[in-house]
C-alpha positions, 0 to 999 in steps of 0.5 A: 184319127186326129181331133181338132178343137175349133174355139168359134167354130160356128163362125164365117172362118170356123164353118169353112175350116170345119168343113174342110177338116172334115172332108179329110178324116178329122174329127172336129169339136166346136166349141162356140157359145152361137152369140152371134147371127148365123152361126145357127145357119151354119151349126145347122149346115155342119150337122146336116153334112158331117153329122159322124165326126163332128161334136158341138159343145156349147161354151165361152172361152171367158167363164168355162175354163173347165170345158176348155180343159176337157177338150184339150185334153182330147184334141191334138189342134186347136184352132183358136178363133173365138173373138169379138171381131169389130174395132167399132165394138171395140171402143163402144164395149171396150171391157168385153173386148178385152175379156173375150180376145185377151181374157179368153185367149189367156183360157184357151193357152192355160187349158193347151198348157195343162194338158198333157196332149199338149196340143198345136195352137193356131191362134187368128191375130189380126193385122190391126195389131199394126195400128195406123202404120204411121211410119209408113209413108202412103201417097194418094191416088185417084181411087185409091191409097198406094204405099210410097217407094218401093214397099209391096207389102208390110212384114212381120218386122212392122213394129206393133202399135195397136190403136184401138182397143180391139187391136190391144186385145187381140195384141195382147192375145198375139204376144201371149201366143208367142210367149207361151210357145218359148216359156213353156214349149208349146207348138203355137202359131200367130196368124196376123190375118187380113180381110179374109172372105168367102162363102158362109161369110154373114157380113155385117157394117162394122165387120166383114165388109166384102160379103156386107157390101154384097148383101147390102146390094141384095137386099137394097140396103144403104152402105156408109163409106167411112172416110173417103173410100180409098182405103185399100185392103188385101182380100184373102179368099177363105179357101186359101186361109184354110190351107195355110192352117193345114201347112201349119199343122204339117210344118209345124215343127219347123214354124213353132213359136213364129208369127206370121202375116197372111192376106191376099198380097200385093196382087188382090188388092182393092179400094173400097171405091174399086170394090164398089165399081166392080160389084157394078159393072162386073156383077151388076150389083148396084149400091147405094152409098154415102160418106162417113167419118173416119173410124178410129184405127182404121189404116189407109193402106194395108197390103200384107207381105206373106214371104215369110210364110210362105218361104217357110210351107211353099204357101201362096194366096191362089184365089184372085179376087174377082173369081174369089168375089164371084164365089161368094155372091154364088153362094149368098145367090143359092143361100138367099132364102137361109139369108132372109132370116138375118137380113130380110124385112123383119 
């Protein structure tokens, strides 16, 4: 039976890649030190379901290099998603950011390093490590930001130019990833993901802003758009992430050592005022709103190409948007009462 390390397992993207390892055999170890709110709802759905095969260590990626020793020597995958995930976090806490995405990334590939499994890493980058894509020409439109010209999608041949401190971080991380991969002949794999969303997602304002706008519309909360809402991003249902970490364990001798961009594409895109109007005519979810200034980083447009990667495994992003968007409101409808907890009246 194989063992797969999860770093940040009781998060949105490690619950869903848990459950899905599980159903196949995989035993599953998750290491997470449940800093943040819901991953006690999830460590509660995993142990309630998968309670055999599943281990939960309680740990941080910073300080407990001796754990992460240990486990590695134990598992043949680790899938590294520990991470602080905001860029607005990112410029409040800059030192934390650095130390949990850079400094813990650095933990979890010396401890890959030593082990003398030597197990697959897949490491979750970010397409912020592109910066503001200031070399990309942009045109507006009534609702939205388009790309100019004939460019679907940005490639992994985009030059790195991070922008934030989160995208430095996690750059740094990403480049690590690679380097380790050719210096010491480990089978690593970077995953520079876009918005990612789907169920078990706890959406909060500065991070997870699909589920946040549909737990906002729930629970009658206001949203802030920050800039003018035509910010257009590539929206990849978790389901299909999961099954690119999948091919990326099948194939990865063919893959090791390469970096590779994973979104939605050009065909499940939305600006946020699109996204807004769908919520409301299509799910009769009604959001109040207002206007915010522009957050640091932030692209106008990002559309991921994913033609590398999926020239490589055969992969491709199944999940249209509107069936993807009906899933999760499904989802936080049949949780709701779990959700009170974090979003209810307190």
């Amino acid at each position: 039976m194989s063992r797969m390390l999860i770093t940040g397992g009781a998060g949105f993207i490690g619950v869903n890649a848990s459950e899905y390892f599980l159903k196949k055999g995989w035993e599953v170890v998750i290491f997470d030190n449940f800093s943040r709110d819901g991953t006690d709802i999830n460590r509660k759905f995993l142990e309630d379901n998968f309670s055999d095969d599943l281990k939960i260590v309680i740990g941080d990626v910073r300080t407990d290099q001796d754990k992460l020793n240990e486990l590695c020597e134990e598992c043949d995958v680790v899938l590294h998603l520990a991470a602080q995930v905001a860029v607005t976090t990112s410029v409040i806490d800059p030192r934390e950011d650095f130390e949990i995405n850079a400094g813990g990334t650095f933990n979890v590939l010396e401890a890959v390093r030593q082990s003398s499994k030597k197990p697959i890493l897949l490491y979750a980058s970010t397409n912020k490590v592109y910066g503001g894509l200031d070399n990309v020409e942009v045109k507006e439109e009534e609702n939205r930001y388009a790309f100019a010209g004939l460019l679907d999608g940005v490639s992994e041949t985009q030059l790195l130019d991070f922008h934030s401190p989160y995208g430095c971080s996690k750059g740094a991380a990403d480049q690590y990833v690679r380097d380790y991969s050719r210096l010491y002949n480990l089978k690593t794999v970077v995953l520079r993901q876009s918005c990612i969303y789907g169920p078990h997602q706890m959406g909060v304002e500065d991070q997870g802003w699909v589920a946040w706008f549909m737990i906002a519309a729930l629970y009658g909360r206001p949203v802030t758009i920050y800039g003018n809402g035509k910010q257009v991003r590539d929206l990849l249902f978790v389901d299909d992430l999961i099954r690119c970490y999948d091919l990326c364990i099948g194939n990865i001798d063919k893959i090791s050592g390469q970096v590779y961009n994973i979104g939605g594409g050009s065909q499940n895109t939305l600006s946020l005022l699109e996204f807004l109007k769908l919520l409301k005519y299509e799910m009769d979810m009604d959001i109040n709103y207002s206007f915010g200034g522009v957050r640091p980083g932030d692209q106008p447009i990002f559309v991921s190409d994913n033609s590398k990667f999926g020239s490589a495994t055969a992969w491709s992003a199944n999940t249209d948007v509107s069936t993807g968007i009906s899933k999760l409101l499904d989802w936080l409808k049949e949780n709701k009462e779990v959700l009170n907890s974090i979003y209810g009246e307190k």
